[in-house]
Biopython code that builds the backbone (N, CA, C, O; Angstrom):
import numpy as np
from Bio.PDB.StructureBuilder import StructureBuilder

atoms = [
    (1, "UNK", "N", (99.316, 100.536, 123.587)),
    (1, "UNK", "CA", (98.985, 101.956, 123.545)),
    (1, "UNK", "C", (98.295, 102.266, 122.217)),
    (1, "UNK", "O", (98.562, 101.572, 121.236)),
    (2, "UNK", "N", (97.489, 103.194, 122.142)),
    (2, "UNK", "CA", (96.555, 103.177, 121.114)),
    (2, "UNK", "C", (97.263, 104.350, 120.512)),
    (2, "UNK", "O", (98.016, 105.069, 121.169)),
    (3, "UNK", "N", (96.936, 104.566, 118.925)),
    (3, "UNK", "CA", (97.104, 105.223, 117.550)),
    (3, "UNK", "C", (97.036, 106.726, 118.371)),
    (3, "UNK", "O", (97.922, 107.552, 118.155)),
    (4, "UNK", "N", (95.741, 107.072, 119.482)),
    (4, "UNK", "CA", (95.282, 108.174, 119.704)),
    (4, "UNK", "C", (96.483, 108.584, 121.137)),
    (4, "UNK", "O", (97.053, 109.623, 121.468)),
    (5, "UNK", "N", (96.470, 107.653, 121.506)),
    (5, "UNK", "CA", (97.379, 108.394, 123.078)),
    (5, "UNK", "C", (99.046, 108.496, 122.375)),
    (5, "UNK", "O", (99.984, 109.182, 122.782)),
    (6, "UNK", "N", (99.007, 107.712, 121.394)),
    (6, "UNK", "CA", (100.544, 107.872, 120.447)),
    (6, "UNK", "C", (100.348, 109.366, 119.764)),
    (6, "UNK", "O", (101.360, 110.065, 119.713)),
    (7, "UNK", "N", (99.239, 109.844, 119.292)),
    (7, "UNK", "CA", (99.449, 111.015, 118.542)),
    (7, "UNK", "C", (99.418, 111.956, 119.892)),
    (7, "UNK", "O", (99.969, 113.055, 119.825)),
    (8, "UNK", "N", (98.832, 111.577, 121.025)),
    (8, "UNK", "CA", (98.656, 113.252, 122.252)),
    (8, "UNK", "C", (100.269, 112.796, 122.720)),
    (8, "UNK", "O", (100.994, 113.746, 123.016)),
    (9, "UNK", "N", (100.715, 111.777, 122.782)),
    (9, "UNK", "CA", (102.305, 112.327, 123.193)),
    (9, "UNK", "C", (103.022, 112.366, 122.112)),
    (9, "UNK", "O", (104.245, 112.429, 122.242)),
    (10, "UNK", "N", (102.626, 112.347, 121.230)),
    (10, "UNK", "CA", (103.488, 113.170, 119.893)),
    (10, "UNK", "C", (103.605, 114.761, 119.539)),
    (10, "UNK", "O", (104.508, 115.438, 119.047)),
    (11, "UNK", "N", (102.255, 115.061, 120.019)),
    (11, "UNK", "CA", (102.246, 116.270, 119.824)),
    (11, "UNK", "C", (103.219, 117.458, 120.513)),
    (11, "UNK", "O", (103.085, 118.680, 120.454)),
    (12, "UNK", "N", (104.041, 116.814, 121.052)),
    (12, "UNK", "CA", (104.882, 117.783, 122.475)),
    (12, "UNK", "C", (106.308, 117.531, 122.215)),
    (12, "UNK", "O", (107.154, 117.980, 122.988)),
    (13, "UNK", "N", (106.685, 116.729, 121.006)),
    (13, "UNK", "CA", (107.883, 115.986, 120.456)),
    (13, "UNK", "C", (108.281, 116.837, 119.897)),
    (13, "UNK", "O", (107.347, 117.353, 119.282)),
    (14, "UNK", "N", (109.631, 117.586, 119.640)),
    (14, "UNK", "CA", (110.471, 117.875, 119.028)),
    (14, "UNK", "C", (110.810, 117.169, 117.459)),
    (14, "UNK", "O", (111.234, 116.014, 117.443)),
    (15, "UNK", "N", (110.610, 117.888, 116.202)),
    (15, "UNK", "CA", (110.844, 116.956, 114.988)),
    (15, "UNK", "C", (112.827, 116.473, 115.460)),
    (15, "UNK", "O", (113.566, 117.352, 115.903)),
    (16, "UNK", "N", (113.178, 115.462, 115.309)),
    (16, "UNK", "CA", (114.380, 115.436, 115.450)),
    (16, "UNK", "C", (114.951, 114.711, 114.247)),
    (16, "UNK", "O", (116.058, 114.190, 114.377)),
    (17, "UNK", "N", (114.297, 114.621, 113.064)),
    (17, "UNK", "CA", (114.716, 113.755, 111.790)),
    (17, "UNK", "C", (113.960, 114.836, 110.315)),
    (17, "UNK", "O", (112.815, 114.905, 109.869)),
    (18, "UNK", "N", (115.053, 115.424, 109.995)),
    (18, "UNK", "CA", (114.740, 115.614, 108.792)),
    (18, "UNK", "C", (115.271, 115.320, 107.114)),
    (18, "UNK", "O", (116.422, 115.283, 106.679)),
    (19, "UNK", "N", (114.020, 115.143, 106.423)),
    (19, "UNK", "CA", (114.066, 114.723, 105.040)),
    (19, "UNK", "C", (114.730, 115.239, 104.354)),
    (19, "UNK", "O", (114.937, 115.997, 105.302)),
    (20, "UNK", "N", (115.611, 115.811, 103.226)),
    (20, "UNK", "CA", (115.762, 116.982, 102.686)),
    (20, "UNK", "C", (115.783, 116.304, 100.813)),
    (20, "UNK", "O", (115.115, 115.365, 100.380)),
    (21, "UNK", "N", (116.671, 117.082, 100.130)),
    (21, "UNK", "CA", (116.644, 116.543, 98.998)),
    (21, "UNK", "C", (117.568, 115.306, 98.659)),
    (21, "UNK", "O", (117.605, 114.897, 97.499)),
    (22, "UNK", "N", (118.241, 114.765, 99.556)),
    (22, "UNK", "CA", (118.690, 113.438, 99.315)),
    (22, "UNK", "C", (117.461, 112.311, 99.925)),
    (22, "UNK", "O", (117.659, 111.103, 99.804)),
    (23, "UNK", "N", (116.406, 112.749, 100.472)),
    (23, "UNK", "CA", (115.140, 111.878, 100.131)),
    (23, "UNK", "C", (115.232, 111.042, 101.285)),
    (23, "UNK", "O", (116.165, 111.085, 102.087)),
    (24, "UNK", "N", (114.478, 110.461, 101.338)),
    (24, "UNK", "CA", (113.936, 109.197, 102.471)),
    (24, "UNK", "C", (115.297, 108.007, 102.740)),
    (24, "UNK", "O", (115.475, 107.464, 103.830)),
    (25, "UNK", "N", (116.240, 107.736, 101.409)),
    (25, "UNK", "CA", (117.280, 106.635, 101.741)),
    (25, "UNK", "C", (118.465, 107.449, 102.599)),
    (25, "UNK", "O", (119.490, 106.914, 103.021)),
    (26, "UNK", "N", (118.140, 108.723, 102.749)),
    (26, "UNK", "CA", (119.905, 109.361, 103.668)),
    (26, "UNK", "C", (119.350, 109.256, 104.979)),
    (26, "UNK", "O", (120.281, 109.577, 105.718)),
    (27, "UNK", "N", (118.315, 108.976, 105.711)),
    (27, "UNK", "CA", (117.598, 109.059, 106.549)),
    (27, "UNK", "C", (117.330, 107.773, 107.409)),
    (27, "UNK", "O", (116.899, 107.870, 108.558)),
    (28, "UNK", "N", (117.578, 106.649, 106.858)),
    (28, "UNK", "CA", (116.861, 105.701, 107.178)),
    (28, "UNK", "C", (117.304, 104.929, 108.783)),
    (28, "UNK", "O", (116.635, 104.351, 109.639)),
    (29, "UNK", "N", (119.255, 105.383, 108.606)),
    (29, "UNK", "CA", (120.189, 104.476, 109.677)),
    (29, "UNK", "C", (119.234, 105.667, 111.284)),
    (29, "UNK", "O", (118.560, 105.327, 112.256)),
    (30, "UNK", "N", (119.651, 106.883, 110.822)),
    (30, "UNK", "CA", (119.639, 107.633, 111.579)),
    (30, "UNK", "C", (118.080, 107.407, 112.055)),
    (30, "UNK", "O", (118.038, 107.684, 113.254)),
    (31, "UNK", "N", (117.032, 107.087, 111.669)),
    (31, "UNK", "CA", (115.859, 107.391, 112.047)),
    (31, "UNK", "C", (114.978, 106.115, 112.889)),
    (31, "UNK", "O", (113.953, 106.145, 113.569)),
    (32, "UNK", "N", (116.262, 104.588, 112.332)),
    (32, "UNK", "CA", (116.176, 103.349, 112.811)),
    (32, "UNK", "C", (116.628, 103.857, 114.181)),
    (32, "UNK", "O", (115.979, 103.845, 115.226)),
    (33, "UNK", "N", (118.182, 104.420, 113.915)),
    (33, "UNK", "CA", (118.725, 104.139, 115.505)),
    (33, "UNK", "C", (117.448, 105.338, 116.505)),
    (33, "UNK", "O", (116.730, 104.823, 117.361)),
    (34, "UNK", "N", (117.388, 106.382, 116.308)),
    (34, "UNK", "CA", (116.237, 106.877, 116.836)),
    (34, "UNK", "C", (115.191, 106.716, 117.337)),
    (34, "UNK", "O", (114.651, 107.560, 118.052)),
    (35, "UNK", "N", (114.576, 105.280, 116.971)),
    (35, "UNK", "CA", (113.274, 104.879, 117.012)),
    (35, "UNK", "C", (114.043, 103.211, 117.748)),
    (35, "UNK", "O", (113.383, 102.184, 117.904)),
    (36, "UNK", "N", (115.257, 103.334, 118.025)),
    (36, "UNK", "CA", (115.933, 102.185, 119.066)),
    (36, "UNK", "C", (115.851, 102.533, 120.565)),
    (36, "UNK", "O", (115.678, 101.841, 121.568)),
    (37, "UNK", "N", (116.105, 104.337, 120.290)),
    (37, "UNK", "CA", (116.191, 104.852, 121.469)),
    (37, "UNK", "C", (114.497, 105.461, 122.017)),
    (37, "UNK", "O", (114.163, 105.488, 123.201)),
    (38, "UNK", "N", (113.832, 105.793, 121.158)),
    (38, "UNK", "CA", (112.578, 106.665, 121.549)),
    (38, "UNK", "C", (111.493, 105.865, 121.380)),
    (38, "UNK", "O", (111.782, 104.949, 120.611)),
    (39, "UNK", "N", (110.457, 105.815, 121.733)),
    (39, "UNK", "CA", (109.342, 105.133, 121.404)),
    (39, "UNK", "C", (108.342, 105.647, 120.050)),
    (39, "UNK", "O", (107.588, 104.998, 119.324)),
    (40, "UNK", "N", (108.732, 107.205, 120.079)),
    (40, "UNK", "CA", (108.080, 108.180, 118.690)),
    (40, "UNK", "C", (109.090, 108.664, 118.249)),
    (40, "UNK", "O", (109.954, 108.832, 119.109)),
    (41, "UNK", "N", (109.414, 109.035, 117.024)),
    (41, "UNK", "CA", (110.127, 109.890, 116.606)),
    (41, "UNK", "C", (109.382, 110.712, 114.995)),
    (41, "UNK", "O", (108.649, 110.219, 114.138)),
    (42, "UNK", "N", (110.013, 112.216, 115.128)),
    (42, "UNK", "CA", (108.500, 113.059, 114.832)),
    (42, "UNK", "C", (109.645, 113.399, 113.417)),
    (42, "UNK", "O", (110.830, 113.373, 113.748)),
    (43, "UNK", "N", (109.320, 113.750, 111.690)),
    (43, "UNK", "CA", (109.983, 113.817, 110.744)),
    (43, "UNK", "C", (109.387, 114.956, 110.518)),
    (43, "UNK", "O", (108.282, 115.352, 110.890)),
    (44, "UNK", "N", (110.497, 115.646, 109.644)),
    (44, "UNK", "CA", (109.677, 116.821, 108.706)),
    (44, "UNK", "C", (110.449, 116.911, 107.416)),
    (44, "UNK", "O", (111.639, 117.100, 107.166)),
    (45, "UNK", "N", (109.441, 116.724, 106.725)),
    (45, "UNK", "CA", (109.578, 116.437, 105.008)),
    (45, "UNK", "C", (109.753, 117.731, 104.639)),
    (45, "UNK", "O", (108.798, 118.502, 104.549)),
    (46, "UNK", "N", (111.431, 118.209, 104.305)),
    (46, "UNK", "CA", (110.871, 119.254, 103.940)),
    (46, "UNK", "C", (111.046, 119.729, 102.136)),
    (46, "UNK", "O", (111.872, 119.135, 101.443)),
    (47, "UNK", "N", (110.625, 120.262, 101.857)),
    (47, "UNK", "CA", (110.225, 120.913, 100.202)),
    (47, "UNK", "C", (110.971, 120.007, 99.283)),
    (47, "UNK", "O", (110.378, 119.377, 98.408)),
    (48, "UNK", "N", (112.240, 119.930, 99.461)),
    (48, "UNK", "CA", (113.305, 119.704, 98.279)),
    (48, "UNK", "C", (112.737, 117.963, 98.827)),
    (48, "UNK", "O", (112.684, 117.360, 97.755)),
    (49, "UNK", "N", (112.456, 117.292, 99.580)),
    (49, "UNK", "CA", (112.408, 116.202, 99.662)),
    (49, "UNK", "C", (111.071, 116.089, 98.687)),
    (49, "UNK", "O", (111.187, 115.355, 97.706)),
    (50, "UNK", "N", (110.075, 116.628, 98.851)),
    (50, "UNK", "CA", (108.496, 116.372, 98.494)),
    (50, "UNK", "C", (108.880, 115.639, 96.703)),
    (50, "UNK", "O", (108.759, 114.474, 96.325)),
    (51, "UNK", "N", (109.438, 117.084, 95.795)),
    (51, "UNK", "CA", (109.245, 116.729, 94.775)),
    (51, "UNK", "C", (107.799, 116.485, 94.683)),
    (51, "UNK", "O", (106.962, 117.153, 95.290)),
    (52, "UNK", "N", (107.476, 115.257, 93.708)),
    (52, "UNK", "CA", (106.332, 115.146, 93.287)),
    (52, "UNK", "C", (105.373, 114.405, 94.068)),
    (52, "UNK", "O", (104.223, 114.303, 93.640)),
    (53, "UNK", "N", (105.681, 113.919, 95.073)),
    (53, "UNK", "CA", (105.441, 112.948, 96.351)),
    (53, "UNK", "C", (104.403, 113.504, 97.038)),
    (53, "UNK", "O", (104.395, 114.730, 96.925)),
    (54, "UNK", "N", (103.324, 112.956, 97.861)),
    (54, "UNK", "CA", (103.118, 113.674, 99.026)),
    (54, "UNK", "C", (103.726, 113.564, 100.408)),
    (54, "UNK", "O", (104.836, 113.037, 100.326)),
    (55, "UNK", "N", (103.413, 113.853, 101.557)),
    (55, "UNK", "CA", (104.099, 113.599, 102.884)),
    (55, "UNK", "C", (103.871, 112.483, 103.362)),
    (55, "UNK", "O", (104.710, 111.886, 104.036)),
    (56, "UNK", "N", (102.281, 111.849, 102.999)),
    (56, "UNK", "CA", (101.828, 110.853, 103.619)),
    (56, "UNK", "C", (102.679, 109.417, 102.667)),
    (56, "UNK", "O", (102.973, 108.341, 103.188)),
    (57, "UNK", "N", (102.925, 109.785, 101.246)),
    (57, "UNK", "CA", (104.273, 108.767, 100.532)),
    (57, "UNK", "C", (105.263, 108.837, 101.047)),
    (57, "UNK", "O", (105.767, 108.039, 101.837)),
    (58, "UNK", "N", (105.612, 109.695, 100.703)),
    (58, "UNK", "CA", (107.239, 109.703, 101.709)),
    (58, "UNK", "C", (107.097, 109.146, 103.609)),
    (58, "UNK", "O", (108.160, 108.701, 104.042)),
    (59, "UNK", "N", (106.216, 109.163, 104.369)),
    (59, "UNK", "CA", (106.421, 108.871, 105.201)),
    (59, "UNK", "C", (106.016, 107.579, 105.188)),
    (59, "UNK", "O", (106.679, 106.947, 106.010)),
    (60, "UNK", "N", (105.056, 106.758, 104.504)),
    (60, "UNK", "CA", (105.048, 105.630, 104.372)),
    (60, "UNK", "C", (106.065, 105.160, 103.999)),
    (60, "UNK", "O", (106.546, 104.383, 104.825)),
    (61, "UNK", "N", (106.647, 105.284, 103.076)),
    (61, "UNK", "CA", (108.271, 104.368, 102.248)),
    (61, "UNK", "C", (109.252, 104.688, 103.658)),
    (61, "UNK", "O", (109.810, 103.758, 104.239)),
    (62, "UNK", "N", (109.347, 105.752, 104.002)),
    (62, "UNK", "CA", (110.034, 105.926, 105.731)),
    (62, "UNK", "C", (109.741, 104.632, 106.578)),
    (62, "UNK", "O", (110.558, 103.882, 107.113)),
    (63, "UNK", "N", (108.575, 104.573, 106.566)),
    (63, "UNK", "CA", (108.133, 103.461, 107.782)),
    (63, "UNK", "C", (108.307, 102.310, 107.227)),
    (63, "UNK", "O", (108.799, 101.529, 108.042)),
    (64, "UNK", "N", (108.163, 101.935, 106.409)),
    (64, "UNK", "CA", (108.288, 100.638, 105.649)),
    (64, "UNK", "C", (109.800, 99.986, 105.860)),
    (64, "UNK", "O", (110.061, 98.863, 106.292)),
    (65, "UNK", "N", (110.897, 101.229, 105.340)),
    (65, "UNK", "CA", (112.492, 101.163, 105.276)),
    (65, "UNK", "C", (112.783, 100.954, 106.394)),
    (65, "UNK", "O", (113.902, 100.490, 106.614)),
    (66, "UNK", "N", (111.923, 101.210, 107.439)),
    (66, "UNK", "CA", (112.605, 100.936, 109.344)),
    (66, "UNK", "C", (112.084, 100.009, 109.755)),
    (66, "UNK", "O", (112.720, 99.323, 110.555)),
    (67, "UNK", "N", (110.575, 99.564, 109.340)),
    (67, "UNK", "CA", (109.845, 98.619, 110.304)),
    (67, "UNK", "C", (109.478, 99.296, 111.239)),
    (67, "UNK", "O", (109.745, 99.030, 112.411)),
    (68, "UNK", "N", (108.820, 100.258, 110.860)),
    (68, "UNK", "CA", (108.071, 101.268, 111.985)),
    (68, "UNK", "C", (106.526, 101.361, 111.482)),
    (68, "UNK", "O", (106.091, 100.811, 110.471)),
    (69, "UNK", "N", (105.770, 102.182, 112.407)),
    (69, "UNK", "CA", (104.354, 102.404, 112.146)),
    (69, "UNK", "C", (104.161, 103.485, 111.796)),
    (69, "UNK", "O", (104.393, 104.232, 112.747)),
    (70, "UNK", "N", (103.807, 104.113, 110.802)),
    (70, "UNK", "CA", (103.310, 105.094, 110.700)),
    (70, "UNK", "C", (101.945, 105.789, 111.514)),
    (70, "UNK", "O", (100.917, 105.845, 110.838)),
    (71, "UNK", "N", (101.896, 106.208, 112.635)),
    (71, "UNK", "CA", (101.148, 106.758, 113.296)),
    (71, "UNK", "C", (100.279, 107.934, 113.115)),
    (71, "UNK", "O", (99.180, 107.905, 113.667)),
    (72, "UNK", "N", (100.699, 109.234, 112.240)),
    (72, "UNK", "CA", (100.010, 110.124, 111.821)),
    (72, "UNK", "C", (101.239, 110.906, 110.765)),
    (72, "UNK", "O", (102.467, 110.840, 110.697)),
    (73, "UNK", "N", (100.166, 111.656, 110.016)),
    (73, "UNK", "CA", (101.397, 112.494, 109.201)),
    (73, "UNK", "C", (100.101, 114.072, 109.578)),
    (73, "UNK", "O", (98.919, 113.929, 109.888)),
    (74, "UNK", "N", (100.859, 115.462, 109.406)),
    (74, "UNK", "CA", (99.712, 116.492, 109.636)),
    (74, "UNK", "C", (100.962, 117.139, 109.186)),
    (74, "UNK", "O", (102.113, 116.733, 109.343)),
    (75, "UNK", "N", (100.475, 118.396, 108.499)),
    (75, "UNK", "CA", (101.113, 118.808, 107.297)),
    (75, "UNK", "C", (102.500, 118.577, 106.987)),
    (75, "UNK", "O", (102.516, 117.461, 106.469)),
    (76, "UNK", "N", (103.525, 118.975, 107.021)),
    (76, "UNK", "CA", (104.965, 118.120, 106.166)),
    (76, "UNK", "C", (105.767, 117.454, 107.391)),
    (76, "UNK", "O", (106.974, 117.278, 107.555)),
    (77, "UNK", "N", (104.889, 117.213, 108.020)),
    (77, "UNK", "CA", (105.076, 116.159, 109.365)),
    (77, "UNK", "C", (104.783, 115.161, 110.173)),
    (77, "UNK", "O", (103.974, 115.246, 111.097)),
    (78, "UNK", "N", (105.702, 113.726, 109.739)),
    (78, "UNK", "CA", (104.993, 112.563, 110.286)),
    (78, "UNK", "C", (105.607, 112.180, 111.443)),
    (78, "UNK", "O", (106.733, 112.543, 111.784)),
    (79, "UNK", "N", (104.764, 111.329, 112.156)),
    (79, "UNK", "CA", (105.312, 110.691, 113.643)),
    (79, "UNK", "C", (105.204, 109.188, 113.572)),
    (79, "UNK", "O", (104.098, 108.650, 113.600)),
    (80, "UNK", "N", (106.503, 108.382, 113.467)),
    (80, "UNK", "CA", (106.732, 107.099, 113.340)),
    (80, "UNK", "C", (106.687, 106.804, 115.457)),
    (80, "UNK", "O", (106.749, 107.389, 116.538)),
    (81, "UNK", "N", (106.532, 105.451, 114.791)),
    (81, "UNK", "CA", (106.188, 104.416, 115.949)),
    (81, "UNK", "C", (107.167, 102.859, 115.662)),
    (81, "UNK", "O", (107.061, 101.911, 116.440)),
]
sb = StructureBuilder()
sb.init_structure("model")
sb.init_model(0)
sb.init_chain("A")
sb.init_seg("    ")
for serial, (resi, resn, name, xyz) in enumerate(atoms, 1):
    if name == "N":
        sb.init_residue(resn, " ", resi, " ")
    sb.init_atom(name, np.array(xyz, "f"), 0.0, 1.0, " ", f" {name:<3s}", serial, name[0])
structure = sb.get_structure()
């Protein structure tokens, strides 16, 4: 399945994983087992997580910590694969 038909059924996803200020490591079990069960699962970075970061960092170090793909990020919201 391609990058592009992954982002049109992303777009209809519910965020069901969020970032907050304990950062990308409080996140990681929960967002593995998530992405055991779903084929996408959609994040939202929110403020207290950013700090000095952008979304597209933080969701990379996300994908990296799971062994997932980073598929798209669009504003404080990425969709792993």
């Amino acid at each position: 399945m391609s990058d592009q038909e992954l982002r049109k059924e992303a777009h209809d996803l519910d965020v069901t994983v969020w970032v907050g200020k304990k950062g990308v490591d409080a996140v990681v079990d929960e967002t593995s087992d998530q992405l055991d069960d779903a084929k996408l699962v959609k994040v939202k970075f929110l403020r207290a997580a950013r700090g000095g970061t952008t979304t597209e960092e933080l969701a990379e170090e996300l994908a990296d910590a799971v062994g997932a793909d980073l598929i798209e990020t669009r504003g404080n919201t990425a969709v792993l694969h």
